[in-house]
ROVOLUM-716914 format. One record per residue: residue number from 0; residue in three letters; chain; x, y, z of N, C-alpha, C, O, CB in turn. Coordinates in pm, whole numbers, always signed. Glycine has a CB too. Layout:
> NUM / ALA / A / X / Y / Z / X / Y / Z / X / Y / Z / X / Y / Z / X / Y / Z
...
% end
This chain:
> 0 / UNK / A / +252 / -432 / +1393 / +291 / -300 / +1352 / +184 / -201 / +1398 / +63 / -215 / +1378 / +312 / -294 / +1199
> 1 / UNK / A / +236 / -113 / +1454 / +134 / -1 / +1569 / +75 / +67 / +1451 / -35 / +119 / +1469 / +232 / +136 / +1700
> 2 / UNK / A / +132 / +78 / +1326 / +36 / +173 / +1241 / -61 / +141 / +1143 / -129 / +207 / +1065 / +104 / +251 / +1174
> 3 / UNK / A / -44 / -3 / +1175 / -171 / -83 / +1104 / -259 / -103 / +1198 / -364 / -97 / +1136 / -143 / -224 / +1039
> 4 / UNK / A / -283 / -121 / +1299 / -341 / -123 / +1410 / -497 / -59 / +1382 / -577 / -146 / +1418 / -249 / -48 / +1512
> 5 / UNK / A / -542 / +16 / +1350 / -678 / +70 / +1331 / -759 / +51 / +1168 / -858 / +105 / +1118 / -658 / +232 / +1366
> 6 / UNK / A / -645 / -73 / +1110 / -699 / -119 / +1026 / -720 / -291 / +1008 / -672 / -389 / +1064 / -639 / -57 / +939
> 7 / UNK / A / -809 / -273 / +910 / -844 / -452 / +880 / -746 / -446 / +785 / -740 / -352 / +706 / -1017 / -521 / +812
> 8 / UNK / A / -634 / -576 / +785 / -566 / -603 / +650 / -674 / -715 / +544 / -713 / -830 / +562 / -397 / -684 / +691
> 9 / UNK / A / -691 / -639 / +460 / -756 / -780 / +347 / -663 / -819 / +236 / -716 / -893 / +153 / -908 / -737 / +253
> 10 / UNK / A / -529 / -784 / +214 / -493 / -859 / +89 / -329 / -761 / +163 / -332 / -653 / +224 / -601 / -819 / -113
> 11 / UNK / A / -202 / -847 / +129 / -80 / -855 / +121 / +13 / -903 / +25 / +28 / -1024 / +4 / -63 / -896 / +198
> 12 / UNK / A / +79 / -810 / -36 / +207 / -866 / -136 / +316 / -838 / -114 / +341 / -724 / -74 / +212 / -834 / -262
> 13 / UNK / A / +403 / -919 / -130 / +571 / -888 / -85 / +644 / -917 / -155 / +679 / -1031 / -188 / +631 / -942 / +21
> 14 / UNK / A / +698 / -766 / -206 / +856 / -788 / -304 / +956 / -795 / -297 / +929 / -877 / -209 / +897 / -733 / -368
> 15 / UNK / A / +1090 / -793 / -301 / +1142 / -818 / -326 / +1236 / -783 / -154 / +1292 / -856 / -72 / +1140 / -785 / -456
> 16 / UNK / A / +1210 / -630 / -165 / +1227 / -544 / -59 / +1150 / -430 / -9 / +1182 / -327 / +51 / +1324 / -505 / -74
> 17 / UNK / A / +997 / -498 / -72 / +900 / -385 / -10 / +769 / -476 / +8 / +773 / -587 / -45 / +871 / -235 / -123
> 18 / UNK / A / +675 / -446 / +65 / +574 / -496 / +82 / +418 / -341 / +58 / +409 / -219 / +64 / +610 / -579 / +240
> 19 / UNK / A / +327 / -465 / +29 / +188 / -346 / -12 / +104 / -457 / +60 / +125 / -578 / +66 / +130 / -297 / -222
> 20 / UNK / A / -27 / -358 / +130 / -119 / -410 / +175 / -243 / -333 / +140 / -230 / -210 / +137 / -95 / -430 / +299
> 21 / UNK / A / -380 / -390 / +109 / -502 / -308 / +135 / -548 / -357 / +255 / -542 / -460 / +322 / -611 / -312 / +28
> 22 / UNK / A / -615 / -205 / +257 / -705 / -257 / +408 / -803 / -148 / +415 / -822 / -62 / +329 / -606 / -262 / +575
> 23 / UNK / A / -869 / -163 / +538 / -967 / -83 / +530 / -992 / -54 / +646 / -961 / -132 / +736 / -1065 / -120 / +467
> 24 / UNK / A / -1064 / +84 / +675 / -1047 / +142 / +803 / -1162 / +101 / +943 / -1277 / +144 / +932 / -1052 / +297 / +765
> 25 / UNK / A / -1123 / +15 / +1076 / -1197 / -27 / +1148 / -1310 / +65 / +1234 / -1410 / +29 / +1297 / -1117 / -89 / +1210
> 26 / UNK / A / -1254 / +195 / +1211 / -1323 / +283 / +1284 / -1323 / +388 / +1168 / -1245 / +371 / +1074 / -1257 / +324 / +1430
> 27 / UNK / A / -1423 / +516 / +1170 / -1428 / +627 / +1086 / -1480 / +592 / +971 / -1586 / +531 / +980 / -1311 / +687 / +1066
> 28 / UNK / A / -1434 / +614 / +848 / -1518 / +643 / +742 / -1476 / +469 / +665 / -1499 / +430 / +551 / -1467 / +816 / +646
> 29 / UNK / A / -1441 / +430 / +728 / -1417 / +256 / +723 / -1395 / +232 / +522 / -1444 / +152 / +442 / -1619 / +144 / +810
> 30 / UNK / A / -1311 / +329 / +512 / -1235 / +344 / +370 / -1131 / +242 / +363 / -1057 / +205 / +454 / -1163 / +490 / +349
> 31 / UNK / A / -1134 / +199 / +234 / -1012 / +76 / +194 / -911 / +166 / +106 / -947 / +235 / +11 / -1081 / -82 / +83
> 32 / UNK / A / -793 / +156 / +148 / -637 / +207 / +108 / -578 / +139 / +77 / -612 / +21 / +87 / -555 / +258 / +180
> 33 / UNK / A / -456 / +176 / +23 / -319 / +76 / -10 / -221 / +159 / +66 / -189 / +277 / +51 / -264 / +55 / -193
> 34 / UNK / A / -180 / +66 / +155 / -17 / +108 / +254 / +100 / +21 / +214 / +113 / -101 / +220 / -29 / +75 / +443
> 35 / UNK / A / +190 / +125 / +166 / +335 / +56 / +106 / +431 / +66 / +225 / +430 / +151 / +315 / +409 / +145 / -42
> 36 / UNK / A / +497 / -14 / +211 / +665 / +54 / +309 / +783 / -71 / +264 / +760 / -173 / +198 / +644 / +48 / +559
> 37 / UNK / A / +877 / -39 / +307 / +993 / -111 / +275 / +1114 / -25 / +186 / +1134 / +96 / +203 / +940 / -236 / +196
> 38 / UNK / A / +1181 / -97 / +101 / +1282 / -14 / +66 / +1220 / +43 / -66 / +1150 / -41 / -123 / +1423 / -88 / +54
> 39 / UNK / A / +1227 / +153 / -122 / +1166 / +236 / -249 / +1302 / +304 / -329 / +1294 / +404 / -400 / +1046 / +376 / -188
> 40 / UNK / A / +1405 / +243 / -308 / +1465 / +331 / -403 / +1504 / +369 / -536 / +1585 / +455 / -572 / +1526 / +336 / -378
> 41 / UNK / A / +1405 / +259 / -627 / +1353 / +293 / -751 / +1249 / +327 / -789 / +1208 / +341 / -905 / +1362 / +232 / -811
> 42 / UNK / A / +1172 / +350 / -634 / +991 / +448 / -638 / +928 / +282 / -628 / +805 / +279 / -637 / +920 / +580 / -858
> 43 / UNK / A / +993 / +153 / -610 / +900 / +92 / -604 / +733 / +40 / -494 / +642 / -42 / -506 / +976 / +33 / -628
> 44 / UNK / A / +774 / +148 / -393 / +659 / +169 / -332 / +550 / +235 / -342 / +458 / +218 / -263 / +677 / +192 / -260
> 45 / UNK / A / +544 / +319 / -441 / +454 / +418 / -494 / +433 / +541 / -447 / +344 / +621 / -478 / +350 / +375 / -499
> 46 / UNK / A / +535 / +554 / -355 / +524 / +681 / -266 / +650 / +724 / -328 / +733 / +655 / -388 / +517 / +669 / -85
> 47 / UNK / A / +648 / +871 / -299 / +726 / +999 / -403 / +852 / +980 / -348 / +954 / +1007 / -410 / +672 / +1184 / -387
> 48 / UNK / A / +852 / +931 / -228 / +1012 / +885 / -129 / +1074 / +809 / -256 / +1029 / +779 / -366 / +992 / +746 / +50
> 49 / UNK / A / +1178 / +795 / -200 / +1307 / +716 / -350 / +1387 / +661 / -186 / +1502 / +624 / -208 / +1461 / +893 / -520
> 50 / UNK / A / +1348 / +651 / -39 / +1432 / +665 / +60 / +1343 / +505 / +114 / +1239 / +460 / +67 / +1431 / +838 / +157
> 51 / UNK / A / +1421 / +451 / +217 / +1359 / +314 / +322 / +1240 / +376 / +377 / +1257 / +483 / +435 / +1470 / +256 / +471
> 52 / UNK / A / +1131 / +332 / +369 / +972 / +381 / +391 / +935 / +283 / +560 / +852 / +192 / +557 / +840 / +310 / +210
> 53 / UNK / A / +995 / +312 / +670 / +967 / +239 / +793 / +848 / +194 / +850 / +830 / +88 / +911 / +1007 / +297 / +875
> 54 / UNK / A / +787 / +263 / +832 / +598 / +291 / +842 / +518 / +248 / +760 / +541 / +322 / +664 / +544 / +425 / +832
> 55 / UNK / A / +422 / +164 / +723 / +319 / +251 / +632 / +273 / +339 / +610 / +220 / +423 / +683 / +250 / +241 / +622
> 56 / UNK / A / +294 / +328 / +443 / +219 / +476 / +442 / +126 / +451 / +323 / +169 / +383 / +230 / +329 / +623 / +414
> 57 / UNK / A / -4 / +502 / +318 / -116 / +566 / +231 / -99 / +572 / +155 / +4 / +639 / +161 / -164 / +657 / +234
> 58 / UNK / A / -128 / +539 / -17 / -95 / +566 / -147 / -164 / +635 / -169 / -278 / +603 / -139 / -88 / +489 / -233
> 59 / UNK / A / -149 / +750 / -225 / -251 / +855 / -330 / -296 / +815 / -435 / -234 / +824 / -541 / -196 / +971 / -383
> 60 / UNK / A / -386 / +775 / -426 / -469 / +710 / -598 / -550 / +803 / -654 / -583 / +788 / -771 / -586 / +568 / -589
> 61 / UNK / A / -601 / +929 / -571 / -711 / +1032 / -570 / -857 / +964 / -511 / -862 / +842 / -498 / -729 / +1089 / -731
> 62 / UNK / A / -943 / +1026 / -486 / -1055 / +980 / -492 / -1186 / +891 / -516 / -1282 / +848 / -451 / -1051 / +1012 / -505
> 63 / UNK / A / -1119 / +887 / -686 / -1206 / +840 / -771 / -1171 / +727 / -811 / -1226 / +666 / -903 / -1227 / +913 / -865
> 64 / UNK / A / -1068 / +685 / -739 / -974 / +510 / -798 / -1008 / +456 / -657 / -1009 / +515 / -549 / -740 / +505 / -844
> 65 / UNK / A / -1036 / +321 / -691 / -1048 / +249 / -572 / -962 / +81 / -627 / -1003 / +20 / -726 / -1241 / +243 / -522
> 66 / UNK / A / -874 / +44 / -566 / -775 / -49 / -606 / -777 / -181 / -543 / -717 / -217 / -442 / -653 / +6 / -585
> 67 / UNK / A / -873 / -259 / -633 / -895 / -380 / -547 / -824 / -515 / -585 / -891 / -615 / -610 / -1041 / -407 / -544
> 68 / UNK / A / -669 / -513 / -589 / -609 / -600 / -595 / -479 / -569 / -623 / -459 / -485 / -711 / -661 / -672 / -659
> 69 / UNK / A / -379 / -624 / -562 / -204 / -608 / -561 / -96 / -645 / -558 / -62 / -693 / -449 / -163 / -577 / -513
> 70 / UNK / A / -2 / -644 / -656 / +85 / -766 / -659 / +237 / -641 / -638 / +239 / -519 / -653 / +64 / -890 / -844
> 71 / UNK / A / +348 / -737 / -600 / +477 / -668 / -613 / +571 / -823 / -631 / +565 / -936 / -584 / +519 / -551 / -457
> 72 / UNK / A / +657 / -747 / -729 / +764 / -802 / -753 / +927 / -749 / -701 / +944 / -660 / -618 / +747 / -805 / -881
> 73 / UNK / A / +1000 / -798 / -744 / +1182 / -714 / -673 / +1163 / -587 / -730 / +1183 / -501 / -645 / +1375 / -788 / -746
> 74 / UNK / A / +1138 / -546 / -823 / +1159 / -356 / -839 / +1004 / -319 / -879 / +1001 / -234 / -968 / +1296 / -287 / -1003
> 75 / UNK / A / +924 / -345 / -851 / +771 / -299 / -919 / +697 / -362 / -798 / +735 / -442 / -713 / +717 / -376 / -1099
> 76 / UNK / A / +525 / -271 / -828 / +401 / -316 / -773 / +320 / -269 / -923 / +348 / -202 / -1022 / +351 / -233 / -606
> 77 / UNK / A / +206 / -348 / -873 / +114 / -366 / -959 / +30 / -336 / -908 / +33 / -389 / -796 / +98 / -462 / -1010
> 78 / UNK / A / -114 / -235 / -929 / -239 / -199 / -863 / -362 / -247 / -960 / -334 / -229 / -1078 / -240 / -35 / -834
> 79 / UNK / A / -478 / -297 / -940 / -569 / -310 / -1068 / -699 / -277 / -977 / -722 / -334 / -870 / -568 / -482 / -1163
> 80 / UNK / A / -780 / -179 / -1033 / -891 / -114 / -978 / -1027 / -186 / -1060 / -997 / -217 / -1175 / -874 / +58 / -999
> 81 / UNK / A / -1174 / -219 / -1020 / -1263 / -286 / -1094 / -1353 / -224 / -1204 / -1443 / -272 / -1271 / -1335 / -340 / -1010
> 82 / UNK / A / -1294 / -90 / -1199 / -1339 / +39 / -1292 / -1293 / +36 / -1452 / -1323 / +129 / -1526 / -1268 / +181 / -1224
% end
């Protein structure tokens, strides 16, 4: 997938009909994210879409959350931060 490409994957979960990954960035400020995609149309990707998410995309956690571990089930994900 071309848009994971400039990242390290360290951890993958796959639900039902969506998948979550962290990773962290190989170049630049070499920041660890959570990228959702797949189908969301009960928000289970965590992105504001309710629509098929083709891409990864970036979760907004803010700043100050850093989310180091991730599970998904058929309609849910789960995030748990060490804070």
């Amino acid at each position: 997938m071309q848009s994971l490409a400039h990242l390290q994957v360290m951890q993958v979960a796959c639900g039902g009909r969506h998948t979550l990954s962290i990773a962290k960035e190989i170049v630049g400020d070499h920041q660890t994210n959570v990228y959702s995609w797949g189908d969301s149309q009960l928000g289970q990707t965590g992105i504001a879409d309710t629509e098929l998410v083709i891409e990864p995309k970036k979760i907004d956690f803010g700043e100050s959350i850093v989310i180091d571990k991730i599970a998904a089930g058929s309609f849910h994900s789960f995030f748990t931060n060490s804070k």
